[in-house]
C-alpha positions as CSV (number, residue, x, y, z in Angstrom):
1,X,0.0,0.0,0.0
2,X,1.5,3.3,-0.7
3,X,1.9,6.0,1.4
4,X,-0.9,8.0,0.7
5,X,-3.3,5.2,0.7
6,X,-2.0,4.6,4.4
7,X,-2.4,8.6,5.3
8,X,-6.1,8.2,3.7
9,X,-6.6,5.1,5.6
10,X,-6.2,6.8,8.9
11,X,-8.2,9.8,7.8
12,X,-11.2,7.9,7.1
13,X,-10.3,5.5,10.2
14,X,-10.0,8.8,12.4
15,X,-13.3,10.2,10.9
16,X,-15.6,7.3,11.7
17,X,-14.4,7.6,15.3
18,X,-13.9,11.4,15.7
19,X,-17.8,11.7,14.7
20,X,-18.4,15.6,13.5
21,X,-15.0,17.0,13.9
22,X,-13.7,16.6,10.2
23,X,-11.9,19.4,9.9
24,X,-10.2,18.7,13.2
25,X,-9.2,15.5,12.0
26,X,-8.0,16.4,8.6
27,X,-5.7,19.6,10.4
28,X,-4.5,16.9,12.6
29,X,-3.2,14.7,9.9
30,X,-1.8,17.8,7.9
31,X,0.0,19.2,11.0
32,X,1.6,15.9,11.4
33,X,2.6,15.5,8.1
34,X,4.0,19.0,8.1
35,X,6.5,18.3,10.8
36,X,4.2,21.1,12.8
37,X,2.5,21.5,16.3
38,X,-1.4,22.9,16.3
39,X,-3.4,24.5,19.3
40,X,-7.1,23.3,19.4
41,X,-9.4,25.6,20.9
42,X,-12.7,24.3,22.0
43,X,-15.1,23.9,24.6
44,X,-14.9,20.5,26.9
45,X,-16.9,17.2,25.4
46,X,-15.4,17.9,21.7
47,X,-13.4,14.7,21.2
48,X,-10.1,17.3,21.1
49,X,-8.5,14.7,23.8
50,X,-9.7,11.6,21.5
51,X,-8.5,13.0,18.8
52,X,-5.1,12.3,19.4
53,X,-5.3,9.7,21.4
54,X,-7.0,8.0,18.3
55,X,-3.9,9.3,16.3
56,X,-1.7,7.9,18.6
57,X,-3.7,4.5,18.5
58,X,-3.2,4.8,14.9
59,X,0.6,5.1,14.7
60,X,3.2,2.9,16.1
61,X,4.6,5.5,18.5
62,X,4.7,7.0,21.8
63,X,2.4,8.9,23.3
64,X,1.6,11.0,26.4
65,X,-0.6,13.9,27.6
66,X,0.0,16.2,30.3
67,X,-2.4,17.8,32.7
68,X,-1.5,22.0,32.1
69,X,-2.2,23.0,36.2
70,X,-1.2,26.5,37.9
71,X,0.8,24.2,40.4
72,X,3.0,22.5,37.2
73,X,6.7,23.0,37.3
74,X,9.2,22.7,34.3
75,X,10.8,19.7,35.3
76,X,7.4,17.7,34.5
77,X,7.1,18.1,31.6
78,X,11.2,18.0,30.0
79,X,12.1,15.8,33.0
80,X,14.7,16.6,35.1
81,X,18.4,15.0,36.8
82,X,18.0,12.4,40.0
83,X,20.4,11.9,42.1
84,X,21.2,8.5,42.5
85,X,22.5,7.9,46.3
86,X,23.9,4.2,45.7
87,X,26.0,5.2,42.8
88,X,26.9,8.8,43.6
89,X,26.1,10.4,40.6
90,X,23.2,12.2,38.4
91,X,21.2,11.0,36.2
92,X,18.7,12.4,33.5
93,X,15.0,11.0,34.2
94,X,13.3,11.8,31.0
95,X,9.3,13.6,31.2
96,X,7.3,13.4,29.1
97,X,7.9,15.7,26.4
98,X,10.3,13.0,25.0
99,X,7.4,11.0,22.9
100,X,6.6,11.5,19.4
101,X,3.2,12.7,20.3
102,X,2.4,14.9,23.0
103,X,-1.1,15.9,24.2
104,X,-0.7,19.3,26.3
105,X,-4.4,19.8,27.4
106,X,-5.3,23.1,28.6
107,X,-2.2,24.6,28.0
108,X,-3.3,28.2,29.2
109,X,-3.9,26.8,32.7
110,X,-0.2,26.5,33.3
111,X,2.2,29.7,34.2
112,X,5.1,31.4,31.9
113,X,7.9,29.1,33.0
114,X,6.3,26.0,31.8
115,X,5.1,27.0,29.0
116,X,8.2,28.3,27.9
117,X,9.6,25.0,28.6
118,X,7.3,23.8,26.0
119,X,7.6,26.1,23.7
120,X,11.4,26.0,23.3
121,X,11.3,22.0,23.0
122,X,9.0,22.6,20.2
123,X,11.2,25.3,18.3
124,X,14.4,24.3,19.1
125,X,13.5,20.1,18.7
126,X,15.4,19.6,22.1
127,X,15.7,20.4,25.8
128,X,18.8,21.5,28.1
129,X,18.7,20.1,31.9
130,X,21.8,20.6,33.6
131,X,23.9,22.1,30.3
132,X,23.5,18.6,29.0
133,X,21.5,18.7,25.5
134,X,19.1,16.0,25.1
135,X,17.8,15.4,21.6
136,X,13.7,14.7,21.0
137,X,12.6,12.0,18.5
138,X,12.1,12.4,15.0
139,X,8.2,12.2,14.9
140,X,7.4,15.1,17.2
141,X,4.4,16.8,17.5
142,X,2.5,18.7,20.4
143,X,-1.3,19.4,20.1
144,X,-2.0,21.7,22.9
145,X,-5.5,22.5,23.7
146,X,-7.0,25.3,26.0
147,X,-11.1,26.0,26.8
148,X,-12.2,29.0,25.4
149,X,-15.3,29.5,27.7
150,X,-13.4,29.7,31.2
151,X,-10.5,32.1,31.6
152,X,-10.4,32.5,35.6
153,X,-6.7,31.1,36.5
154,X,-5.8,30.8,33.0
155,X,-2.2,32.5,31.4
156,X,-2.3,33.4,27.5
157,X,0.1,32.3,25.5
158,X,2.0,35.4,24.4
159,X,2.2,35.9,20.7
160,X,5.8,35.2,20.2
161,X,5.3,31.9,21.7
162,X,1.6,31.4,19.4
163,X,3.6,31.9,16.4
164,X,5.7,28.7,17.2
165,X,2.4,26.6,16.2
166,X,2.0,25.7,12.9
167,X,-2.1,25.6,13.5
168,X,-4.4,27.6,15.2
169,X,-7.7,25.0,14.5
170,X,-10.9,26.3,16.1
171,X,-13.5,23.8,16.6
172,X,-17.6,23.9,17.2
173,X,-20.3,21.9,18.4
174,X,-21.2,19.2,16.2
175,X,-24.6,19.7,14.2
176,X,-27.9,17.6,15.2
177,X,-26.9,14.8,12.0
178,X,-23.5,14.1,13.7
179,X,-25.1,14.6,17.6
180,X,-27.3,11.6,16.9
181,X,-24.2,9.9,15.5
182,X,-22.3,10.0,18.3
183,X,-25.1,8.8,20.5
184,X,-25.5,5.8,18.1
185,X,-21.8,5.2,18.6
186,X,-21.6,5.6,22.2
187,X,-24.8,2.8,22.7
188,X,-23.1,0.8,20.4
189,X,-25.2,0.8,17.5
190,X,-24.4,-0.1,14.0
191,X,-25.4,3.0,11.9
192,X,-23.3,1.7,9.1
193,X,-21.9,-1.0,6.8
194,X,-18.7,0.1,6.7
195,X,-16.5,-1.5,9.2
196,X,-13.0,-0.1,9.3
197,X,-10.2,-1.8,11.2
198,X,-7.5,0.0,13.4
199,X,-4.6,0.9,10.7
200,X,-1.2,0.7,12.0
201,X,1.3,3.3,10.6
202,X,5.0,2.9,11.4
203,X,7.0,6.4,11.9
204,X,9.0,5.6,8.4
205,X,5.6,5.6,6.6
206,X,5.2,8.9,8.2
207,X,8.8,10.7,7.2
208,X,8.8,9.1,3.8
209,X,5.1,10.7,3.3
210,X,6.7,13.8,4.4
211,X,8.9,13.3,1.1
212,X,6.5,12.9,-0.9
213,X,4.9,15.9,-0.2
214,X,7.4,18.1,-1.4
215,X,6.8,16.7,-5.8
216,X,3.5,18.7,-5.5
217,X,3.9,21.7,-7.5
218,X,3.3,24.9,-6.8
219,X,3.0,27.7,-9.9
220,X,5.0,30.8,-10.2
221,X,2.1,32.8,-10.2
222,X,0.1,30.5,-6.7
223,X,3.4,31.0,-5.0
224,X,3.5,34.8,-5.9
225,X,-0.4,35.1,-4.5
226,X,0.7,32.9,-1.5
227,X,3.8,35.7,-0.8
228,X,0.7,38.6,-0.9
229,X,-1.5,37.2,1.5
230,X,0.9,37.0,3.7
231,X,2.4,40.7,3.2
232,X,-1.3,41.6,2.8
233,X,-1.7,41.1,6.8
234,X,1.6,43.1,7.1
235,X,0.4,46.1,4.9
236,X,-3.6,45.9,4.6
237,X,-3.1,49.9,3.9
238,X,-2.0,48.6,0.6
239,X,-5.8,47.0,-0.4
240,X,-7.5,49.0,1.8
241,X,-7.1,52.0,3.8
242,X,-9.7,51.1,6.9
243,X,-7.9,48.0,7.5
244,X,-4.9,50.2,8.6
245,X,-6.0,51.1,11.9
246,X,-7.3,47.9,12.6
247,X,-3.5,45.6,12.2
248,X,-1.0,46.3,14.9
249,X,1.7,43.4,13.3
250,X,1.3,41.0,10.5
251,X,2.3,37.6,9.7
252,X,6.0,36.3,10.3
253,X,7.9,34.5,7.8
254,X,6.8,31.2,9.8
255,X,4.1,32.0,8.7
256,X,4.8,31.9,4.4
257,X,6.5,28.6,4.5
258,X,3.6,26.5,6.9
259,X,1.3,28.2,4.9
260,X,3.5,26.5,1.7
261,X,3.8,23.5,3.4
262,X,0.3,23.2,4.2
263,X,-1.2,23.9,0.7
264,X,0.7,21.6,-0.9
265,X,0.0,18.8,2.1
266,X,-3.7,19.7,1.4
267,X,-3.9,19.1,-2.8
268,X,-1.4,15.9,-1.4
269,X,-4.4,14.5,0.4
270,X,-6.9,15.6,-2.1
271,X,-4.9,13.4,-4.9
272,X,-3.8,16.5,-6.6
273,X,0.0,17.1,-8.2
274,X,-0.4,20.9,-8.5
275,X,-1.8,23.8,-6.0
276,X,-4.5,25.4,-6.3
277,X,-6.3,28.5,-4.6
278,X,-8.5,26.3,-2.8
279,X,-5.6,24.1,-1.5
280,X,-4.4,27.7,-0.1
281,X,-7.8,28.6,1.3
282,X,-8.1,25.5,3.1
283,X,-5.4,26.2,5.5
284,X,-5.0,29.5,5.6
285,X,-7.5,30.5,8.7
286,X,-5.9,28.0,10.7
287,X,-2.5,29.3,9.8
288,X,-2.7,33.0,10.4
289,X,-5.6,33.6,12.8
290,X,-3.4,33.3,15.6
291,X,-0.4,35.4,13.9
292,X,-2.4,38.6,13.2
293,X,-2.2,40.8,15.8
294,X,-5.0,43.1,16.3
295,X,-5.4,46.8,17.2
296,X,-7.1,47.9,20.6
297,X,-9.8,49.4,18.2
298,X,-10.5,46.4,15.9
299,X,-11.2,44.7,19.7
300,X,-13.6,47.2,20.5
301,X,-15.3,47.4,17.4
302,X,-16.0,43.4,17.2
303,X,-13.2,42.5,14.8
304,X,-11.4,38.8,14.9
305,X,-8.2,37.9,13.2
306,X,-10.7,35.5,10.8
307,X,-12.3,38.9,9.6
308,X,-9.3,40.4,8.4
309,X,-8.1,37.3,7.1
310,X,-11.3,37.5,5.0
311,X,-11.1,40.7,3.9
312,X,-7.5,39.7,2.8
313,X,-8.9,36.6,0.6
314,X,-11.1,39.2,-0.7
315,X,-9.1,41.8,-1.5
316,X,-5.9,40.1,-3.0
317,X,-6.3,39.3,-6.5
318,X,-5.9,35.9,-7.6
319,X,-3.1,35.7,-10.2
């Protein structure tokens, strides 16, 4: 089976399970595949814990999930050096930030320090204890979560730190079609014919995917719209003068080459060999809703990053 027949395996697998979150699933599978790490925000009951644990099923890899709590300390998460009495020396205990996929649920719970500690293993694809570096696997990916409905004893996540997540996916309630779904599923019911067994993917089918990836093409002229969304959100004086007021920073450079990445993952998935806008449309909330930093007065008057990120798609001309 090739590669992409496996990655479309577990999609569908991960669909059947992870009734009414679709698009969670499928940014999941493109985060992983783009060597990224995505925040989920949702409110609790929305399969955003399942989700990767059903990944993780999926995969033959490690996994582990931490608890984000006020009370959390550095050390649990990157681990930390034990002094061993008997033999009179340190020695590294690893935590649990060394698996290939980590579960950081509510992530906005826990103070600065930790999740700086984090935040640095996922940038810098290592952690330092004791001025010993120590390496993290290949496959690595965080999904962090946070709850979007209860802020009290909750730290945001400054923006510098945001911008080290490839995603930003938003997720709703599921409509009344997929509610009665999950009921069916949770009694046990049949509602189908399909039967679709557990696939197994090893981490190899995973990096050589990752190969793969990069033979989709991508025009002169979709790479040169790509470019102007992204300086669009830097300078939206340049389509439009009211959006000036409205943008305090734009989009980094991170930014440009997940939202490249992405696109091509997407037509990838979709059994395409060349880009297209909707490829780039696809991704692109995800990608710079959380890298948009808004004005004091777009606040006040109601505006979300999505809304300029809108207006963007709507003002820059396709090529």
């Amino acid at each position: 089976m090739s590669n992409k027949n496996k990655i479309i395996e577990l999609k569908n697998f991960m669909e059947s399970k992870i009734i009414g979150q679709e698009d969670l699933v499928k940014k999941l599978i493109i985060s992983l595949l783009a060597d990224g790490h995505v925040l989920v925000e949702g409110a609790p009951g929305l399969a955003k814990t399942k989700a990767i644990k059903t990944l993780s099923d999926c995969i033959n890899s490690d996994y582990n999930r931490v608890q984000f709590t006020p009370d959390l300390l550095p050390s649990d998460v990157t681990g930390s050096d034990i002094y061993l009495h008997n033999e009179g020396k340190f020695e590294f205990v690893k935590g649990p930030i060394f698996s290939n996929l980590v579960l950081s649920d509510e992530i906005n719970r826990a103070p600065a320090k930790v999740q700086s500690a984090l935040l640095e293993a996922m940038a810098e694809r290592q952690v330092t204890i004791g001025g010993n570096k120590y390496t993290l696997p290949n496959l690595f990916m965080v999904m962090a979560t946070q709850n979007p409905i209860e802020q009290e004893g909750t730290y945001n996540l400054p923006e510098a730190q945001l911008d080290r997540f490839l995603m930003y996916v938003k997720i709703d309630q599921p409509d009344s079609v997929s509610e009665k779904k999950i009921l069916q599923l949770v009694r046990g019911e049949v509602t189908d014919n399909i039967d679709l067994s557990t696939p197994k993917l090893e981490i190899e089918d995973i990096l050589s995917a990752r190969k793969e990836i990069f033979d989709v093409h991508m025009s002169e002229e979709m790479e040169e719209y790509l470019v102007q969304l992204i300086i669009a959100t830097r300078n939206p004086e340049k389509y439009d003068d009211s959006l000036s007021h409205l943008v305090v920073y734009g989009a980094s450079p991170r930014a440009t080459i997940a939202l490249d990445r992405c696109a091509r993952i997407n037509a990838w998935l979709m059994g395409r060999d060349l880009v297209s806008p909707d490829d780039i449309w696809a991704v692109v909330y995800d990608i710079l809703r959380h890298r948009i930093i808004l004005s004091f007065e777009a606040q006040a008057e109601g505006y979300s990053s999505d809304d300029i990120i809108k207006k963007i798609i709507e003002l820059v001309p396709l090529p």
